[in-house]
C-alpha positions in Angstrom: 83.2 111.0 110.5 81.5 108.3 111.9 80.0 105.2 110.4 78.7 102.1 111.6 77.2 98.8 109.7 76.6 95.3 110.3 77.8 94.2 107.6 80.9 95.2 104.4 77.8 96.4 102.0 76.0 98.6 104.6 78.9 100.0 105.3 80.4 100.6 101.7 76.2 102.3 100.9 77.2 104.8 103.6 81.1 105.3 103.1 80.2 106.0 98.9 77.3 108.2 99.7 79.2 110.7 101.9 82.4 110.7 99.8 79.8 111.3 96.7 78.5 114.2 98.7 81.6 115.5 99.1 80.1 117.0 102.8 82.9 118.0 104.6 85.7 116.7 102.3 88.6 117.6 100.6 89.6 118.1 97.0 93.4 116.5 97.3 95.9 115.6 94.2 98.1 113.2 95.7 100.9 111.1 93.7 98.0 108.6 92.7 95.7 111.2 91.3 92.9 113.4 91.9 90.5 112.4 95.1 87.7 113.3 97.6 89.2 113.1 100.7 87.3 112.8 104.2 90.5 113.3 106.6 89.7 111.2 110.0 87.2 109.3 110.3 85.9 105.8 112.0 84.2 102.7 110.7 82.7 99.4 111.9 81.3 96.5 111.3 79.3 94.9 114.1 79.1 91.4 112.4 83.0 90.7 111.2 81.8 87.6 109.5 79.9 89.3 106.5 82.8 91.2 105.8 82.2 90.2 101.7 80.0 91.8 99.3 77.1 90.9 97.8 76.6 92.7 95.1 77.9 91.8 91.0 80.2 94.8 90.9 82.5 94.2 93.8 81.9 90.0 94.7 85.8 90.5 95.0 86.3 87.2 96.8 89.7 85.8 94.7 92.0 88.8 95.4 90.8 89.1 98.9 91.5 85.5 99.6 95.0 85.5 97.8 95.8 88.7 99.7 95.2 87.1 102.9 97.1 84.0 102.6 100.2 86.4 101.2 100.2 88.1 104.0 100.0 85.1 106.3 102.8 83.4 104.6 104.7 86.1 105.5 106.6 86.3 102.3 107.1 89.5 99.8 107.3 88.0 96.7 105.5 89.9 94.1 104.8 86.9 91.8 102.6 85.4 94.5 100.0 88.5 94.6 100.5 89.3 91.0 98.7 86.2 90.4 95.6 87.0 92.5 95.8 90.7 91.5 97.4 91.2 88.1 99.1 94.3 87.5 100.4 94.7 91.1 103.7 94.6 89.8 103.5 98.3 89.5 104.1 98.9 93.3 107.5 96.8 93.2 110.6 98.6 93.2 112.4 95.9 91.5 110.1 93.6 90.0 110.7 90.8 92.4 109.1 92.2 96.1 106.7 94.7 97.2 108.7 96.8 99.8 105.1 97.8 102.0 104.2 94.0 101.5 102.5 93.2 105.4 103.2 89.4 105.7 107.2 89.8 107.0 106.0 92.8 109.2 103.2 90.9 110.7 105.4 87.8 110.9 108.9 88.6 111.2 109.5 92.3 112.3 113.3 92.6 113.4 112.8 88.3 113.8 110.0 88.8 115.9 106.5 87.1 115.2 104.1 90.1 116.2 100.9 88.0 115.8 102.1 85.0 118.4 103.2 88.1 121.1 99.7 89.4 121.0 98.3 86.0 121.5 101.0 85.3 124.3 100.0 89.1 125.8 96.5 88.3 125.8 96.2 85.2 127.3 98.3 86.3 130.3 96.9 89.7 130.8 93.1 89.4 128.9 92.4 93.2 129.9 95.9 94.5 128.4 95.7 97.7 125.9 99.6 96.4 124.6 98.2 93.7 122.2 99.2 96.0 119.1 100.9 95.3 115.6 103.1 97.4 114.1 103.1 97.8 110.0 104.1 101.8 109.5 107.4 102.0 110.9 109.6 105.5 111.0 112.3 103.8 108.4 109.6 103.6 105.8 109.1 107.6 105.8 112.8 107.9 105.6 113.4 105.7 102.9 110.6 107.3 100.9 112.4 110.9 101.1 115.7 109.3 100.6 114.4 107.3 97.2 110.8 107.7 96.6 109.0 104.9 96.9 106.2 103.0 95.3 104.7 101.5 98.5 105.2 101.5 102.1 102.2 100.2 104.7 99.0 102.3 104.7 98.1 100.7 107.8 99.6 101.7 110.9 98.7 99.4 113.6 96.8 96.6 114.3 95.3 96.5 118.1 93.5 93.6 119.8 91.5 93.8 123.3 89.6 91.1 124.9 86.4 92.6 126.8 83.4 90.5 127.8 84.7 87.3 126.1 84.9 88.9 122.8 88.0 89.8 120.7 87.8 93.3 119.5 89.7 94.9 117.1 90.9 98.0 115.8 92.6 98.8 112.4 94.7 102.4 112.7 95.2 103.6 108.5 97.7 106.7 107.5 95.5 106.2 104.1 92.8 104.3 102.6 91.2 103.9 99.1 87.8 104.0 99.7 87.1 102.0 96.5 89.7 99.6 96.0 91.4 99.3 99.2 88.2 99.2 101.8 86.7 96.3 100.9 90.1 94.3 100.8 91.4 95.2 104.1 88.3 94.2 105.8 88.2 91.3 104.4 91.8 90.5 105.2 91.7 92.2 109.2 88.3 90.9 109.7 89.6 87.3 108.9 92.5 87.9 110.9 90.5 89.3 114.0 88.8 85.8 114.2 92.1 83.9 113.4 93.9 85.8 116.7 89.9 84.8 118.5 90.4 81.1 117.7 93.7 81.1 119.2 92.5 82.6 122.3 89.2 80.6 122.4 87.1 83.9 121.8 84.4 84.4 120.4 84.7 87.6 117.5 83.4 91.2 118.6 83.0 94.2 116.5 85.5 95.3 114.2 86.4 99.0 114.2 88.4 100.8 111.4 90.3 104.2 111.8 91.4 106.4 108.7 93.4 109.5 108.7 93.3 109.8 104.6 89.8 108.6 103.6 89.4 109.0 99.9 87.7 108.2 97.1 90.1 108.6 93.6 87.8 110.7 90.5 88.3 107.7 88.4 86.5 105.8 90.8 83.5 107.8 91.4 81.3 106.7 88.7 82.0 102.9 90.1 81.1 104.0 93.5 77.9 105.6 91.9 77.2 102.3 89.8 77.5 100.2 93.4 74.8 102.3 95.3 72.4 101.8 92.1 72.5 97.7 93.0 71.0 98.7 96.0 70.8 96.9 99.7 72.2 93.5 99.8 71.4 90.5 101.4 73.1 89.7 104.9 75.1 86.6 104.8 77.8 85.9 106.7 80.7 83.4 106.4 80.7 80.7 108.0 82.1 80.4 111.4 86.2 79.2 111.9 86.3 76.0 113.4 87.0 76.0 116.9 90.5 75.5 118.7 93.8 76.6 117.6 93.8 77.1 113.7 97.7 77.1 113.2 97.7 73.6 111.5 94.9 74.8 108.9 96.4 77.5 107.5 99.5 76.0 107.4 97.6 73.1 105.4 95.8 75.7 103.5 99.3 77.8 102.2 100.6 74.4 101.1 97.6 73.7 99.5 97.5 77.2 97.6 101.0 76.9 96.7 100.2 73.3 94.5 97.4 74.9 93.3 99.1 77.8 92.0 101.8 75.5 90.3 98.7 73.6 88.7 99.1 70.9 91.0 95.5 68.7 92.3 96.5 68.8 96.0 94.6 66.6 98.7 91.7 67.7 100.5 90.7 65.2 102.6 92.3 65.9 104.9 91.3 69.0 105.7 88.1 70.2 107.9 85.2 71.1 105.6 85.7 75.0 106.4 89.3 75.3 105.4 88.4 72.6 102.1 85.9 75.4 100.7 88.5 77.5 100.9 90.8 75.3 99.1 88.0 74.4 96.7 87.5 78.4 95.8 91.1 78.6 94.8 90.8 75.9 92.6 88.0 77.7 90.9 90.2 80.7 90.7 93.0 78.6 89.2 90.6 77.2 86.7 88.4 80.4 85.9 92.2 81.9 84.3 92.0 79.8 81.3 88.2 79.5 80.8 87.1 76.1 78.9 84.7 74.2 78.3 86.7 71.5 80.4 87.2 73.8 83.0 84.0 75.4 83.5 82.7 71.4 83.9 85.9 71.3 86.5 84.1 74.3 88.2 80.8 72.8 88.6 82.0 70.0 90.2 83.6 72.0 92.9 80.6 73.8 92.9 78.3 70.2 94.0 81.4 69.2 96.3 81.5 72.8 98.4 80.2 72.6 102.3 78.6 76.2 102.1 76.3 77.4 99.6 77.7 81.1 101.0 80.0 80.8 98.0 77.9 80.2 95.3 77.7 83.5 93.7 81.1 83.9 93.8 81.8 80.4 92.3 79.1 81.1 89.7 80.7 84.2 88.5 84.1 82.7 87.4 81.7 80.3 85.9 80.8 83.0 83.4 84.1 83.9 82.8 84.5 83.7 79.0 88.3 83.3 76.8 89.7 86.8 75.6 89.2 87.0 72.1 92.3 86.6 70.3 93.9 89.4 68.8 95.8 89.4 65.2 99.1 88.8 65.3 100.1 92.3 63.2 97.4 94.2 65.1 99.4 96.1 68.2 98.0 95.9 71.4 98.7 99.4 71.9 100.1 102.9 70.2 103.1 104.5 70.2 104.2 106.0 74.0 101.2 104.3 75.3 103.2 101.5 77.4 106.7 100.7 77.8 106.2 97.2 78.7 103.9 94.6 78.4 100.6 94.9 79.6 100.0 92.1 82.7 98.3 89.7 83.0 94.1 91.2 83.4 93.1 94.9 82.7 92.6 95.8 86.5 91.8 94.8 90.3 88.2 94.9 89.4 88.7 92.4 86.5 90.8 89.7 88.7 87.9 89.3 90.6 
């Protein structure tokens, strides 16, 4: 199979309408459930910069965003995803770190930085075909048979080529959720593509994504079906990165998110305008969790004081966001055998965004 798009929503139209035909597919029952499952297949997106969606149903800029900047701060720690994606806590093996989390793999493989090798590899050699990441390694299989495991990497490898000034990449995937998964790791590769550009003074070429387990789960098929009624989306990008070396940023940027997450007010002057909208939609996020009336105002001022009206829907719809109802104290949340533990923080994925 082979699909290409300019930009995430054209390509999610085609991706749900061939996994809805079921044309050539599989009917698989893995550990997560029932799917449709299109075994190898090839994606891309020819303009990496409109790599979010458009539409109401899957806007899903927060959990993108806080995925990204988990991964680049190469750290593990479940509480820091859990708070941009609530319920993740059920991939942790012991409630603390996420064994298949990408940030110390990407970072810190066996102590060595795999992103700053590829940037050192491709500046000395630009034609080289050895700028690749690893993230599936053979120690993940064996400890899954040894003590099975509730994630390991479903992306392989990460490869980078330079070819008529442009950085092009390609994202290798054991498995992907067609659903949930798709739009998340293009958001978070795509970004990353122009990151590794930046630091080689690049401009960003296509981005190309290849699945060996390309499925769609049955409880997700009726969503897929509700996305292709919104219809064909406008085509707006991101804005550009700022040119040169981007390494102080995002540094800048993780501290930044790390007061915000504690409920701090960081500083933002400092920052260049691009990076501040950045900051400024995590604030939002931060905000949006405990919808007020004083933090809905909060919202609409970062709203006037964003660079890029590119973020507007997404600011708008945490703007909605209204206070759970409260529920009686002697009214249970749920039945008998119906949950061990408590229910996290937000009903789903879909929800945190």
């Amino acid at each position: 199979m082979y699909l290409s798009a300019e930009t995430l929503d054209d390509l999610l139209i085609k991706v749900y309408k061939r996994l809805l035909s079921r044309r050539g597919a599989y009917e698989i029952h893995p550990r997560k459930g029932p799917a449709t499952e299109i075994f190898g297949g090839l994606l891309q997106i020819t303009n990496p910069r409109a790599r979010l969606s458009r539409t109401e149903l899957k806007s899903t800029f927060y959990s993108c965003i806080g995925e990204l900047l988990w991964y680049l701060s190469g750290t593990n720690e479940l509480d820091f995803i859990e708070y941009y994606i609530p319920g993740y806590g059920k991939y942790s093996d012991d409630g603390k770190a996420i064994f298949g989390a990408y940030g110390p793999r990407l970072l810190n493989l066996n102590g060595i930085n795999q992103l700053d090798n590829v940037v050192q590899t491709l500046k000395r050699w630009p034609d080289s075909r050895r700028a690749v990441v690893q993230l599936f390694k053979a120690d993940d299989l064996a400890a899954d048979l040894e003590s099975t495991l509730k994630d390991m990497p479903c992306t392989c490898t990460l490869q980078f080529t330079v070819r008529k000034g442009q950085l092009q990449m390609l994202a290798s995937m054991r498995s992907n959720d067609a659903y949930k998964g798709l739009p998340h790791d293009v958001f978070a590769f795509t970004m990353l593509q122009e990151i590794m550009a930046r630091k080689l003074g690049v401009e960003v070429g296509t981005y190309r994504h290849a699945v060996g387990s390309f499925h769609l789960y049955a409880n997700d098929a009726r969503k897929a079906a509700e996305y292709l009624e919104e219809g064909v989306q406008a085509r707006v990008p991101m804005p550009a990165m700022p040119l040169g070396e981007p390494h102080n940023s995002i540094e800048m940027l993780l501290r930044v998110e790390s007061e915000i997450r504690q409920g701090r007010r960081p500083n933002l002057k400092p920052m260049h305008p691009y990076w501040a909208d950045l900051a400024r939609l995590l604030q939002v996020y931060q905000y949006s969790l405990t919808p007020s009336k004083t933090h809905r105002d909060q919202i609409r001022r970062i709203k006037n004081q964003m660079n890029s009206e590119v973020y507007e829907m997404y600011i708008e719809k945490r703007e909605r966001r209204k206070a759970a109802p409260a529920v009686p104290v002697e009214q249970p949340l749920f039945g008998p055998g119906e949950l061990d533990t408590p229910p996290p923080r937000g009903a789903s994925q879909e929800e945190a965004n």
